[in-house]
N, C-alpha and C positions, 0 to 999 in steps of 0.2 A: 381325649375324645373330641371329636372334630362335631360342630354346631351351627346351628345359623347366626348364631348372634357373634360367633366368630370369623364369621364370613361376613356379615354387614362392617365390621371393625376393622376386618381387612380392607372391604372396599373402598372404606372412609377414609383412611389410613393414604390408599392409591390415590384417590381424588385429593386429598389436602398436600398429594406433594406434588398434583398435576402446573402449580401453578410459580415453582421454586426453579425452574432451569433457567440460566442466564440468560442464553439467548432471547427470553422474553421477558423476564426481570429488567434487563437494559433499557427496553423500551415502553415498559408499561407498570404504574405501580396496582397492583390488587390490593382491591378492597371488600367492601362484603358480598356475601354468595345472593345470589339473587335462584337460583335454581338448581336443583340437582334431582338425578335419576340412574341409578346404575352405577356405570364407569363416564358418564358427563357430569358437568356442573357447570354453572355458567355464573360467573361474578364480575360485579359490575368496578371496574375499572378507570385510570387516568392514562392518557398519552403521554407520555413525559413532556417532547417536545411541544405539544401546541398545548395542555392541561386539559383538554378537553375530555368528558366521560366519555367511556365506550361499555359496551357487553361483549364480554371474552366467554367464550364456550369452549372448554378442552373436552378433548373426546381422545382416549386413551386405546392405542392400536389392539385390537385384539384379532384372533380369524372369527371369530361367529358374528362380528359387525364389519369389517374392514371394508364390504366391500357398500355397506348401505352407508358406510361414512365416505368413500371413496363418490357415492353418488350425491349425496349430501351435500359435499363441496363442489364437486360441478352443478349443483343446481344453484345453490348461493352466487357463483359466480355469472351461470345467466342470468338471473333477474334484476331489472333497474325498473323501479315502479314505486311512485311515492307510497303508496302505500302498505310496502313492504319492505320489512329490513334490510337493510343494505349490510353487505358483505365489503369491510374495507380490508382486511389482508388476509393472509393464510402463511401461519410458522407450523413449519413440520420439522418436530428433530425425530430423535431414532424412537421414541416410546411413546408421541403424543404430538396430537394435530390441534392450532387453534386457530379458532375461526372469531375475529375478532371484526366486531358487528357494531353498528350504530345502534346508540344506545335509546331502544323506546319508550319517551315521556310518558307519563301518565299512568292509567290503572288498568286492571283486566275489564273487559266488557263483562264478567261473571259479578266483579264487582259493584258496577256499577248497577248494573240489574238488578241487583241485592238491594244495593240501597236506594233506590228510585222503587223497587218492587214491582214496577214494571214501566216502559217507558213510553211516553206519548208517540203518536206515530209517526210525526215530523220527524223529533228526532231519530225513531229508529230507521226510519227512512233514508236520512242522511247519512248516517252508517252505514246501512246498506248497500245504498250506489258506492260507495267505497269499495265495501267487500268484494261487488259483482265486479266494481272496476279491475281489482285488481287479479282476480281468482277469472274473468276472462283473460284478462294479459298473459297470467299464468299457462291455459290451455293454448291461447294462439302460440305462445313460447315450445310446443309439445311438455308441461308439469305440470301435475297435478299434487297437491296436499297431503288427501286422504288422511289429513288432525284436522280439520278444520272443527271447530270449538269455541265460546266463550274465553277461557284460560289462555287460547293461544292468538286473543285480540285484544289490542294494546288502542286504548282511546284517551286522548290526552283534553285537556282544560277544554280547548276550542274545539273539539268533535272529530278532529281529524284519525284516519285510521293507519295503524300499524299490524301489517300481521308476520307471526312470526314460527318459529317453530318448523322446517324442513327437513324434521328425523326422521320422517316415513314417508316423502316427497317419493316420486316416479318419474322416469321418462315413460314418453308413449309415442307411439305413431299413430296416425287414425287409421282408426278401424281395429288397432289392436285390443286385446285384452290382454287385464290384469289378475296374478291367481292370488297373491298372498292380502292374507286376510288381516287388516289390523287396523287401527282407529278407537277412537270413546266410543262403548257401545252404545249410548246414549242419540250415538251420531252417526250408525252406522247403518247403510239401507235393507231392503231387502235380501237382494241377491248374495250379500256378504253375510249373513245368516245362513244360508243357502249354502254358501261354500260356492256357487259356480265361480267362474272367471267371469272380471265384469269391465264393463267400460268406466276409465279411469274419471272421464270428468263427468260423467252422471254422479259419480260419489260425491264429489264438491259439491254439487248442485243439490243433492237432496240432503246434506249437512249446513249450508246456507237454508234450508229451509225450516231445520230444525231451529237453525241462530234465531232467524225473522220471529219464528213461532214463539220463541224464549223471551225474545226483545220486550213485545208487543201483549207479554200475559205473566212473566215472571215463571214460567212452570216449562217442561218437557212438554213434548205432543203424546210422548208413548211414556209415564210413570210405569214402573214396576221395582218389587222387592228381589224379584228373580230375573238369572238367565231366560229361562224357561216362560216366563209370562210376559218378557221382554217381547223377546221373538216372535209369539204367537202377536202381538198388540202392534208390532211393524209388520207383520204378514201380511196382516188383514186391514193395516192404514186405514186404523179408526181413530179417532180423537176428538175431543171437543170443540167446540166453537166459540170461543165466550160472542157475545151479544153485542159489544161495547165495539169489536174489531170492527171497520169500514167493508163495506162490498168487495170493494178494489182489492182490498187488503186480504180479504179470504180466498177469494180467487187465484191470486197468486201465490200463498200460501198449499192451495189446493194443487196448484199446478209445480210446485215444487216437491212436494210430497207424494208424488205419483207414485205406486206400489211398482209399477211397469216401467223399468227406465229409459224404456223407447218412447213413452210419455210424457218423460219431463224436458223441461225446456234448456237450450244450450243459456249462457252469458248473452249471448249476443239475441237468441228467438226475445228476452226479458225487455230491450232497449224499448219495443213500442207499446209497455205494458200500461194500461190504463195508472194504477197505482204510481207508477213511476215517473210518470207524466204530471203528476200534481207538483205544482209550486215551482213548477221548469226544472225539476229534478231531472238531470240526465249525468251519463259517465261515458267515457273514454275511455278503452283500452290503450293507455300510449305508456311509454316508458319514462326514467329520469333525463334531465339535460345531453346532452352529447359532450364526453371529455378529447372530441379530435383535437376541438381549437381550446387547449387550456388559455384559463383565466390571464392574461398579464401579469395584473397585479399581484394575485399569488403566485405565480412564479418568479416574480423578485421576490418577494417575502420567504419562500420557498432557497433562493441564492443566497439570502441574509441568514441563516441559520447553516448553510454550507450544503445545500443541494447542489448537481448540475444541474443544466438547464435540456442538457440532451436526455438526461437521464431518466427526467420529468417524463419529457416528452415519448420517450421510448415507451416507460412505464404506463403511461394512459395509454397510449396507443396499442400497445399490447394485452392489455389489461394483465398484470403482471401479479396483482395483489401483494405488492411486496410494503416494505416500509416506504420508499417514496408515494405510491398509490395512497396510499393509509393518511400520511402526512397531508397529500393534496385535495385528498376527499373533507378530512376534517377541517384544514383551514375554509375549505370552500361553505363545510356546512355554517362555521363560524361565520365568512361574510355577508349569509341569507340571516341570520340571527341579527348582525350589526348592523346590517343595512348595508352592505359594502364598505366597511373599514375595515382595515387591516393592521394587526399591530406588528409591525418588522423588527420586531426586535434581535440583533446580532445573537445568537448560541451559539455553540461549539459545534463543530465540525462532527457529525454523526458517524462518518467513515474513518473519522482520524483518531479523537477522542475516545474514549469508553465514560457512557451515561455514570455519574455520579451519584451515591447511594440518595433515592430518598430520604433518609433517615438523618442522613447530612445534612441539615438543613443551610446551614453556611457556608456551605458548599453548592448547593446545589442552586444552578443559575436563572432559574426560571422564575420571572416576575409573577407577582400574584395576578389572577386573573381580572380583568378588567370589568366591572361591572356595567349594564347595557347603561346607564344611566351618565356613563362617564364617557369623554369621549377618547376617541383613539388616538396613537401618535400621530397619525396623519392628520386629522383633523387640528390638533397641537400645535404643529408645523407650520400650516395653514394661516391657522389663527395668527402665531406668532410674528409671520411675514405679515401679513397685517397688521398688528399692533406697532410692527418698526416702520410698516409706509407712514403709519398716522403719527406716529410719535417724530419725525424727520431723519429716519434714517437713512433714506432713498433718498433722490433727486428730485423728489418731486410730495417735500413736509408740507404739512399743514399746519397754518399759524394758529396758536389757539388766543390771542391776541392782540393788538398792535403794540409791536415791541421796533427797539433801537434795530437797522441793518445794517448790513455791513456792504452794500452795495443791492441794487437791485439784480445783479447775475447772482448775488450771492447770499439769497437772504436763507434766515434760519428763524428758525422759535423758540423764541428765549429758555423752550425746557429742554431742547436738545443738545447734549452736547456736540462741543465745538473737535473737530476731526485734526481739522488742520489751517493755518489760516496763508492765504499765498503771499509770497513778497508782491512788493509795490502795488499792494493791492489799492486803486484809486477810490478815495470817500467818494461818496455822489451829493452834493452840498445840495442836489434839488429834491431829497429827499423829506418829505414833509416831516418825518419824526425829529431830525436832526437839520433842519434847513436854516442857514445863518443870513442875515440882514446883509445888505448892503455896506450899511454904515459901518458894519463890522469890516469888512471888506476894505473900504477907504484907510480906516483907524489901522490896520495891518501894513496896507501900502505907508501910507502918511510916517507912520513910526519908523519903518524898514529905510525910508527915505532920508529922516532928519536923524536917525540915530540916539532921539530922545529915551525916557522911561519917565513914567509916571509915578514906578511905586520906588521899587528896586530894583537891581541889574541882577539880582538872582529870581525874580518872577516873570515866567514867561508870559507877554502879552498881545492884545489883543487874536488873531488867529493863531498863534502858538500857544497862549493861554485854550483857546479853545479845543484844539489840535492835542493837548497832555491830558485837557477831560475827556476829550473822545478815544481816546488810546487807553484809562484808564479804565472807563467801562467796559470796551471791549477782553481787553486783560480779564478781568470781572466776573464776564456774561461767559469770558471762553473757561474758565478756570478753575471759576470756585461755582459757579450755575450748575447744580446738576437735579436732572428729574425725578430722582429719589428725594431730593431734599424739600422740593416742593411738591409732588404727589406722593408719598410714603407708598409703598410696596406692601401691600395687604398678604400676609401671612396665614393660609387656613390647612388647618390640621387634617389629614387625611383621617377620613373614619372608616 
């Protein structure tokens, strides 16, 4: 006897194997489900190659979705706007598409409402310009949303906005209308009650009004138990006021919520709104960076793990969403986090290789991730040619005190070691450290002259005497002097 509860076990059963095909196991470890609905899920994920998190969404080929996932995907791939998920690749094998997404920090804006219970107007403010910014980008792109919600708005530590969610996205041309009807009822306007066809970005707009109104009171503008009581309380676009809300603030509330959607206002009519004007609040519809002119430095770092360089280059420029796109999107997101470092470290050939089991762990070649507090190989690098100019190991040491030289073209410091020393290398007798008397001078002639000795004919004297102690310490200073033995090399345990 066939059941629901054997059809939900079915489904769960399809979704938990959406995420087991090689092709995307190679390149991605999953990890736990962050989302699920139907035949999608979306679980939050590592890159292999760079370790970086991502949100992986399989959506499993069916005909009754195929072709609103078909639109899905070309809409993810038009939009570039900070404040909307970025799409970095697209695997499609024979049973299942994923759409594998930069991963959004932070918590639901539902939550956050919750626990704020409702939020001062600055900050919903600042949210706001967000939304409008990016939900106009959207319409000027011809997309519309049609979820726009609480649940499908990602706000992290610093107030920044993420929106996410384009399962029921549209195209549109203006002037066109849209017939199918769907969205949170919660969020959905007039005319979609109605059943007419409606224009596509007045639905955003009066769903944005519903968010502002939730921000700024903790509650809906239309409560209800029923369908039925729903519909009539958005027919008739009545609602409360609380007292507390600012002038500016209801107003534009008022003018979002317009029952008439030839009444409400586009993204762009909002720009010279009073409310929006306070504290220099303003927003841009503009897009992410431009990928024509890739990065340099990640595409060497990009060469050091075994990319081309044409390949790169094809790939942005085409926008290809393949695995080099993915690769160069994350390193890039990586050097806005670092500040611009990059860690190059050599990996295996992605084209040549086959990615090694996670599970491998001794196998598996990828350094642990670098914490922001630490710094990078290049910085490393950097440093360390530095520490060899000051230590003498360039042409151009620094004395850390007056020590014996060994000529003035040739001096050193006594912690450096000795490289190499040249024949007939000439002493400099005028050298303060080591500078001999005259009288010594004489006593050298005088003796070389008469053939005498003073002590014994096995002790060398006067400037030969001197000439076996200068040769001895240099022996000395070249041989047994080393800069470990007088600064110790500080040993600290990684934590």
């Amino acid at each position: 006897m066939y059941s629901d509860s054997d059809d939900e076990s079915s489904e769960a059963s399809s979704v938990h194997s959406l995420f087991n095909e090689e092709v995307f196991t190679r390149q991605y470890t999953v990890l736990m489900p962050l989302g699920q609905g139907g035949t999608t899920e979306v679980r939050l994920s590592f890159h292999r190659l760079t370790g970086t998190p991502v949100a992986i969404k399989a959506l499993v080929k069916c005909e009754g979705r195929w072709e609103q996932i078909l639109l899905e995907v070309e809409i993810m791939k038009t939009l570039s706007h900070p404040n909307i998920v970025s799409l970095l690749q697209v695997i499609e094998t024979e049973q299942n598409i994923y759409l594998i997404m930069e991963l959004a920090q932070g918590e639901e804006l539902l939550s956050r409402v919750r626990k704020a219970g409702c939020l001062k107007e600055d900050e919903a403010r600042s949210i706001f310009v967000q939304l409008l910014s990016a939900i106009g980008y959207c319409h000027g792109e011809g997309v519309v949303h049609r979820d726009l919600k609480p649940d499908n708005i990602i706000v992290d530590d610093h107030g920044k906005v993420k929106i996410i969610d384009f399962g029921l996205g549209a195209r549109f041309m203006p002037g066109e209308k849209l017939k199918r009807l769907c969205g949170a009822l919660q969020f959905i306007p007039p005319e979609i009650f109605i059943g007419l066809p409606y224009d596509g970005p007045k639905v955003d707009i009066w769903a944005l009004g519903v968010i502002l109104y939730h921000m700024v009171t903790g509650f809906v503008p239309f409560p209800a138990n029923t369908l039925r009581e729903l519909s009539q309380k958005v027919l008739q676009g009545r609602y409360e006021v609380p007292s507390h809300l600012s002038k500016n603030l209801r107003s534009i509330i008022s003018r979002l919520l317009s029952v008439n959607s030839r009444q409400r206002p586009t993204a762009e009519d909002l720009l010279s709104h009073p409310w929006l004007q306070e504290q220099g609040k303003t927003f841009a519809s503009h897009s992410n960076g431009d990928t024509s002119f890739p990065d340099p430095d990640i595409m060497v770092a990009m060469q050091n793990i075994g990319f081309h360089a044409q390949d790169i280059r094809e790939s942005l420029q085409h926008k290809k969403f393949d695995e080099t796109m993915a690769t160069y999107q994350l390193l890039r997101m990586q050097a806005c986090q670092d500040d611009g470092n990059y860690d190059q470290t050599k990996l295996m050939n992605p084209g040549v290789t086959p990615f090694p089991s996670a599970a491998d762990l001794d196998t598996f070649p990828l350094p642990p991730r670098r914490r922001a507090s630490e710094p990078s190989l290049k910085t490393l690098v950097s440093n360390e040619q530095h520490h060899l100019r000051q230590s003498g190991g360039t042409n151009a040491p620094v004395s850390h005190k007056k020590t014996p030289t060994m000529g003035m073209r040739q001096k050193r410091s006594m912690t450096a070691p000795c490289i190499y020393l040249r024949r007939n290398t000439a002493m400099d007798i005028e050298d303060t450290s080591f500078s001999t008397s005259s009288r010594a001078g004489k006593a050298l002639s005088n003796s070389e002259q008469s053939g005498t000795s003073t002590s014994s004919s096995l002790e060398p004297r006067g400037w030969a005497k001197w000439k076996k102690r200068i040769g001895a310490c240099i022996r000395t200073l070249c041989c047994c002097v080393s800069p470990h033995n007088k600064y110790p090399r500080k040993v600290c345990p990684q934590k």
